[in-house]
N, C-alpha and C positions, 0 to 999 in steps of 0.2 A: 504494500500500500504506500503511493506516495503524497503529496503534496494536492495534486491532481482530485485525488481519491479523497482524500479528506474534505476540500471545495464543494465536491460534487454531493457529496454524502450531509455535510452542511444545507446545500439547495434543495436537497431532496427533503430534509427533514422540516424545512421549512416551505417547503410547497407544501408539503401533508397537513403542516399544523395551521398556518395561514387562512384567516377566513375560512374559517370550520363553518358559519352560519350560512354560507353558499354554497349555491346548488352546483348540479349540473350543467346546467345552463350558462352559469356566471362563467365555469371554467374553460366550457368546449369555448366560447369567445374569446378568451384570457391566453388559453394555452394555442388556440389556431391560430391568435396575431403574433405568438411566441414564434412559433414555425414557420407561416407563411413569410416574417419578417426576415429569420434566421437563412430560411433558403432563396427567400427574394437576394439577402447582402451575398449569397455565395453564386448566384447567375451572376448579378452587377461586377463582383468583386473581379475574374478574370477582363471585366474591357476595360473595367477602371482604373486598371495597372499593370493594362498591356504597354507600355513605354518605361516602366520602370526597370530600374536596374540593378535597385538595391534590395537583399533578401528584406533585410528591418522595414523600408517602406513598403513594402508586398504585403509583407506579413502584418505591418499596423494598421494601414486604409483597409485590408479583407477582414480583421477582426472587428476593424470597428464600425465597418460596415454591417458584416453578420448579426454582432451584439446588437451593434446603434437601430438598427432596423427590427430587431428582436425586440427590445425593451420597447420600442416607440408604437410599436404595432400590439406587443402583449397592453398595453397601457389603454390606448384606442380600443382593443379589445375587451377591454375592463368599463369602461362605460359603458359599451353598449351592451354589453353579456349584464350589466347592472338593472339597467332602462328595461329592457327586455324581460329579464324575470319578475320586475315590478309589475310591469303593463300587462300582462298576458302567462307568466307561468306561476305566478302565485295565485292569481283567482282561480285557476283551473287543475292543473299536474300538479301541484305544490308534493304531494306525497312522491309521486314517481319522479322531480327531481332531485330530491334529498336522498330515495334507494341508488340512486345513477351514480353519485356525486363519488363514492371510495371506489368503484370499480373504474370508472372513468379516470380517478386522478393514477390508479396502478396501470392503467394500460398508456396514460400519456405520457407516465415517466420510462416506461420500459421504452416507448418509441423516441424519446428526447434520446435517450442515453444510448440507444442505435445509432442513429441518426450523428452525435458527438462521436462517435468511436469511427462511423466510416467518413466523418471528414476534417477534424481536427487534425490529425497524423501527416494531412499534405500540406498545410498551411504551413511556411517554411521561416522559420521561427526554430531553432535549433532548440533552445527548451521548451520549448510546449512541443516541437514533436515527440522528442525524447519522455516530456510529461506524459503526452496521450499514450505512447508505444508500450510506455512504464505503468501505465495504469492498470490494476487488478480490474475496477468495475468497468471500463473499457477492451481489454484485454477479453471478459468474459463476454460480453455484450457482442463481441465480434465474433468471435467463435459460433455460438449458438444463435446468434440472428440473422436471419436472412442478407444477402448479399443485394443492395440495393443502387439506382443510379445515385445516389447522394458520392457515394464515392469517387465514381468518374467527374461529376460536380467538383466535388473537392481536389482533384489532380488537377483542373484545371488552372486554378489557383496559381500553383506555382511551378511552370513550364520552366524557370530558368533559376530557380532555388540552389543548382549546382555550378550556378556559373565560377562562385568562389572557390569550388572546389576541384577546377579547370575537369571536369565532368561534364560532355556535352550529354543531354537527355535527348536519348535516342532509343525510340523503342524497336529499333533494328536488331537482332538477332546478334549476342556476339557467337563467333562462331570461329573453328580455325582454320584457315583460309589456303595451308599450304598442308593438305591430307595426306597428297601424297607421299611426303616428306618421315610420315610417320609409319611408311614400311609395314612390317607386318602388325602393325599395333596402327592399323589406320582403324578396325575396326572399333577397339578401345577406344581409340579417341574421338570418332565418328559419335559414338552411342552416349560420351558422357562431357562433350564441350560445353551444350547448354547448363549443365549441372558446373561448372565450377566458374566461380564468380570474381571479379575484380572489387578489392576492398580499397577503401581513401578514405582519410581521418583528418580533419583539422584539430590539430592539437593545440596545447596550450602553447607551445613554441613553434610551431609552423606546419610543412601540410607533409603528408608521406601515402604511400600505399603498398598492397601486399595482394594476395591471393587466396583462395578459399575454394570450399564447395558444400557444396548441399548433401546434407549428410541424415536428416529425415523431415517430415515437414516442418518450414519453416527453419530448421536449426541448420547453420551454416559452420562449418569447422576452421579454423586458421590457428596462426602462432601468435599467443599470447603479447612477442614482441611487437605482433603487427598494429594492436591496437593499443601497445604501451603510451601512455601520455596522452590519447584521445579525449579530445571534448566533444566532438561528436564521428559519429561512423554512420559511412554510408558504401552500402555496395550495391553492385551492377553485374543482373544478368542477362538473359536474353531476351527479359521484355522492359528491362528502364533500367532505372537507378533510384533507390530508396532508403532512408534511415535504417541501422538495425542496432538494436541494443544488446547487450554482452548479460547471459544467462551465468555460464562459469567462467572465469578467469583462472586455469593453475600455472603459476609462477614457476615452479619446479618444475614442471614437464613443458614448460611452453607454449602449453594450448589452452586456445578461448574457445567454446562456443556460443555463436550468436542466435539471436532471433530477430526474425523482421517476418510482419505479417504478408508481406507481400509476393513470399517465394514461392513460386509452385514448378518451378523445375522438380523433376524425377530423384529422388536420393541416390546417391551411388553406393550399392556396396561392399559392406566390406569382405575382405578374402576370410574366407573360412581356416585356411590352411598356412602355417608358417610362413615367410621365404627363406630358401636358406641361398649358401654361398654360391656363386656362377647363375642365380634367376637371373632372366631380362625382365626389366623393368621400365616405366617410360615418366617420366617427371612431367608434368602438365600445371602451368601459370602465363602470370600477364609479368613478362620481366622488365622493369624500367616502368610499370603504368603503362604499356602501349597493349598490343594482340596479342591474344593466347599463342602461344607457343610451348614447343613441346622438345625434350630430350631426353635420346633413350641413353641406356647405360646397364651395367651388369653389378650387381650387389656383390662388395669383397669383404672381410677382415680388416677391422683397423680396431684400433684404442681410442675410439673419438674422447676427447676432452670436452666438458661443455662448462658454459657459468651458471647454468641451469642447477640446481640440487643435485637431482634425480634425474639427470641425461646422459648415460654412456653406455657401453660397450652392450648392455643387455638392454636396453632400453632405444635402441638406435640402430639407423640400419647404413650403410654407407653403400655411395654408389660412384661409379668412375664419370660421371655425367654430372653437367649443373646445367641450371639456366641464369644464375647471376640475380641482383637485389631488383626484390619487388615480386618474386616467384614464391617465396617462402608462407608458406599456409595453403601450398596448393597440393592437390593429392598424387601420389606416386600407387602407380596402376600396374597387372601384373596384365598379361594377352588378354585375358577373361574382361577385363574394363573393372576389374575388383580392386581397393582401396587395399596395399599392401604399408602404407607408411603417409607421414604427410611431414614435407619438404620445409624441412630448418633455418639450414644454413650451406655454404659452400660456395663454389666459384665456379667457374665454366668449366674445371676440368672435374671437378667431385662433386659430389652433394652427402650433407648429413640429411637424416629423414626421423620423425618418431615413427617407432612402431602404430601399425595398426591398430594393436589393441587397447593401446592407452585412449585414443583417438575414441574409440567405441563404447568405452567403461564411463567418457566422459558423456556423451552423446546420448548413452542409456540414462544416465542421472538426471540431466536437461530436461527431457523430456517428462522426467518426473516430476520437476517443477511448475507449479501449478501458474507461476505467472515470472515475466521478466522482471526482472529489479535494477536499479539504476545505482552505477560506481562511483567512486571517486576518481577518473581515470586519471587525472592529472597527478596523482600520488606517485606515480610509475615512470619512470623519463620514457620519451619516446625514442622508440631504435626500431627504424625499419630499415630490412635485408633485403 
């Protein structure tokens, strides 16, 4: 529960208790100029700030249009839902609007708080997305409610929310473009490019990026390092680019996973069976932030050293292959297109990798968690590989 959740939880208890002596009548008025107001500011709000260029004024003319138009309309609502039950619903319904009034106010809140979950998240405003993303009663409100246009509404909002994050919003397919290149593991990397995603973080010291992939719904895997010193995280896969918040963090092993509602690429999985020494293997990332690219290599023996706690010899996989910084959190695949390791560290001639299985232990726990939660991430210096 964060900050968000508390607000919300506030509004709500104060919608239920407010004007107990009104009906139903007063509210369907009250609460339809809430809405109509709210989703009136969110049509207006993309032409109104089609010229702008900064995320802060995108994000304060659309808020204050949505609210300003919300509160002005629920208000004008309120006189006339007033007038009305005076005139015509007390001499008549008086009993059947007072039955109406607590089922009406449960079904307008459950539709408010739908409604807030599928379009606050786009409004680009780096904490309030992270707020919304983080929020428990949003979080569930998503999940279990209908999938509505309010959404697509709300994306449009902010078309160019990445521009600070030299992320152009492209809902073009990434994809890797030199297949052939990838020899007998073209099949591998044919089946599972949409699934591994390009990660960028503005940090509290500056911007960096790394590599990832989708590893079950919604949960995105990478290294730990990749979102070290993040203040916000945004990844990109083959239908946009969108905020995601960090579920686990382990420091010692290296690895994050994230969540973002947004993912619905295929999860890749993982290998059921060891690798041992002489497998081929094929490393898959965006190196430098630019296109996926891909390098094979054969798994050997070594002593790797890490500054990690819990990274070495048994815990790591090394391979004669890298693809250099920016690749690191991206999954290392065996022929099969199975997650055998996910890519550390190294340089164009090596690559370190963690094992699979830590990768999976973390990803099984994730999923257990019943909501995202928001870090401190600036505790952490930033080091992206």
């Amino acid at each position: 529960m964060n900050a968000l959740d508390f607000a919300l939880i506030v509004m709500l208890l104060g919608f239920f208790v407010a004007g107990r002596s009104m009906g139903f009548v007063y509210y369907l008025f009250t609460t339809g100029g809430l809405f109509a107001g709210y989703l009136l500011g969110l049509l207006i709000a993309p032409i109104a700030t089609r010229s702008f260029t900064s995320d802060v004024a995108i994000a304060s003319v659309s808020l204050g249009l949505m609210f300003g138009l919300a509160s002005a309309l629920c208000y004008i609502g309120g006189i006339i839902g007033k007038r009305v039950r005076l005139n015509v619903i007390l001499s008549r319904f008086n009993d059947l609007d007072k039955l109406l009034v607590w089922p009406y106010k449960v079904a307008a809140a459950l539709v408010g708080i739908v409604v807030l979950s599928q379009t606050l998240i786009h409004v680009p405003l780096l904490s309030l997305q992270f707020s919304a993303q983080g929020s428990s009663i949003l979080y569930l409100a998503d999940k279990i409610g209908p999938a509505t246009s309010f959404e697509q509404l709300g994306h449009a909002i902010a078309p160019d929310q990445f521009r600070n994050l030299r992320l152009d919003y492209d809902a073009n397919p990434l994809t890797f473009n030199h297949i052939a290149d990838a020899g007998e593991f073209q099949n591998a990397v044919r089946t599972t490019a949409d699934s591994i995603v390009k990660i960028s973080g503005r940090n509290c010291v500056g911007l960096g990026s790394g590599s990832g992939f989708v590893a079950a719904p919604g949960l995105i895997v990478t290294n730990a390092h990749v979102i070290g010193g993040a203040s916000s995280i945004y990844i990109r896969n083959h239908s946009g680019a969108y905020p995601a918040t960090p579920i686990i963090i382990d420091e010692d092993h290296d690895l994050a996973v994230l969540y973002s509602k947004f993912i619905n690429s295929r999860p890749l999985p993982f290998s059921a069976t060891l690798p041992t020494r002489g497998d081929k293997a094929v490393i898959v990332g965006y190196p430098g932030g630019g296109d996926l690219k891909m390098s094979q290599g054969i798994i050997y023996d070594r002593d790797n050293t890490s500054t990690h706690n819990k990274l070495n010899g048994s815990t790591t996989l090394t391979l004669n292959a890298g693809l250099g910084p920016g690749s690191s959190g991206g999954p290392v695949l065996n022929l099969a297109g199975e997650v055998i390791g996910v890519n550390d560290a190294g340089g164009s001639d090596h690559s370190i990798a963690i094992k699979a299985e830590l990768a999976k232990s973390l990803v099984s726990k994730a999923a257990k968690k019943p909501f995202p939660t928001r870090v401190n991430f600036c505790a952490v210096a930033p080091k992206f590989y």
